[in-house]
PLY file of the C-alpha trace (Angstrom):
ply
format ascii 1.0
element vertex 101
property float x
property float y
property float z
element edge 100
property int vertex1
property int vertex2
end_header
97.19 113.09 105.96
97.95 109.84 108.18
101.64 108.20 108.38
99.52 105.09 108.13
102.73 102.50 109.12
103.36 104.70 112.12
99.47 104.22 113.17
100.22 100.28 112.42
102.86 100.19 114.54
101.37 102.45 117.76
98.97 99.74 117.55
96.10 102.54 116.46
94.87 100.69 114.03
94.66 96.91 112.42
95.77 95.89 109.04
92.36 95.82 107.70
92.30 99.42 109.00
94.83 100.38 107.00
93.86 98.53 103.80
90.32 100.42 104.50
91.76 104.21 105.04
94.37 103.48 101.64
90.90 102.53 99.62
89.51 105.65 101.18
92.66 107.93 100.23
92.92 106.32 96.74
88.83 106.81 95.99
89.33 110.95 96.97
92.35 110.59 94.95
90.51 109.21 91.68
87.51 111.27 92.28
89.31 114.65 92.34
88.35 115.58 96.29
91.99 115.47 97.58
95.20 116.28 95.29
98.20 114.67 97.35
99.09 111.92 95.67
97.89 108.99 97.63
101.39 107.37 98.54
102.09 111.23 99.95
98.09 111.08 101.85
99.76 108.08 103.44
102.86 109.57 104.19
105.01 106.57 102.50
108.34 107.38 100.85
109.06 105.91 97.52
110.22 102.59 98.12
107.54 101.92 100.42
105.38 103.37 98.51
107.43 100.82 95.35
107.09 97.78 97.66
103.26 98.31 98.15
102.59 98.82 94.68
103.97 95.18 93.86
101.63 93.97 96.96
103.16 93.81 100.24
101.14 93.68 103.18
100.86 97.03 105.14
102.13 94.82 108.53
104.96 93.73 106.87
105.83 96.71 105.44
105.28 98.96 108.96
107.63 96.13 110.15
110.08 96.98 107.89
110.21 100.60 108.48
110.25 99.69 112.28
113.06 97.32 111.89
114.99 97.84 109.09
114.52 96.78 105.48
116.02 93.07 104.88
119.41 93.29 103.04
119.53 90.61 101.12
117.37 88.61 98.97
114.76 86.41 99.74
115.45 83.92 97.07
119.49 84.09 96.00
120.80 85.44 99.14
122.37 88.46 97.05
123.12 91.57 99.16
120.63 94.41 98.54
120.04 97.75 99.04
116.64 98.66 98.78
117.43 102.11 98.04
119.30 101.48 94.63
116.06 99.31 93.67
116.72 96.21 91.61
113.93 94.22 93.36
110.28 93.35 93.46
107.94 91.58 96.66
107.25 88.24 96.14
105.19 86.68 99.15
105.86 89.51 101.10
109.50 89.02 100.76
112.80 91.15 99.20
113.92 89.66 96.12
116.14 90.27 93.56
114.93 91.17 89.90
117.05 88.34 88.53
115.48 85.67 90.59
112.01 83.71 88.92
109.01 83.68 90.71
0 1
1 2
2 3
3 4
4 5
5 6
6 7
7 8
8 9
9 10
10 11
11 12
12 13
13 14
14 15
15 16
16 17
17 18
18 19
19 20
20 21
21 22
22 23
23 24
24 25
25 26
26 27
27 28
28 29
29 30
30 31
31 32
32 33
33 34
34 35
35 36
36 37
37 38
38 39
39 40
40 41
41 42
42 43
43 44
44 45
45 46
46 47
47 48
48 49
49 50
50 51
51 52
52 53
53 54
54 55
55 56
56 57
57 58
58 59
59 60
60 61
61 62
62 63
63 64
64 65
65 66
66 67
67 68
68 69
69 70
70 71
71 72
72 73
73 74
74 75
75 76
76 77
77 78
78 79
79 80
80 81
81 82
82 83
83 84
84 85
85 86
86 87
87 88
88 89
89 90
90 91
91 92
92 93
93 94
94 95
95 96
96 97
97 98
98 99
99 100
């Protein structure tokens, strides 16, 4: 197991690290040779693991848990709390479900 955003921000490994060791953790995964799943290989909670899945960058992302998640949204302005969900990533940003792309 590897906290992956940790590593990012340590400075122990690059981006394209990281994008390599999740392709390596989700290939075990799919083939049967580890049984965490993969956002638990990588050590990222749920809404990380939520914000990846609609494509943020891992930088961004380790920034985030660094730094704080933003609080409002990208688009609108509307306060958020990423922990009661009612977003998506769009260009690597926080935004609201009720904003268009």
């Amino acid at each position: 197991m590897i906290d992956i955003l940790k590593k990012i921000n340590m400075g122990k490994i690059t981006e394209e690290q990281a994008y390599e060791i999740y392709d390596d953790v989700q290939d075990k995964f799919d083939s049967g040779k580890i049984k965490n799943y993969p956002q638990n290989e990588l050590y990222l909670d749920n809404y990380e693991w939520t914000a990846f899945s609609f494509g943020i960058s891992f930088e961004v992302l380790a920034n985030w848990r660094k730094n704080g998640w933003p609080s409002k949204c990208a688009i609108c302005g509307k306060i958020l709390n990423y922990r009661q969900y009612g977003w998506r990533i769009q260009e690597n940003k926080l935004v609201c479900i009720k904003c268009e792309k």
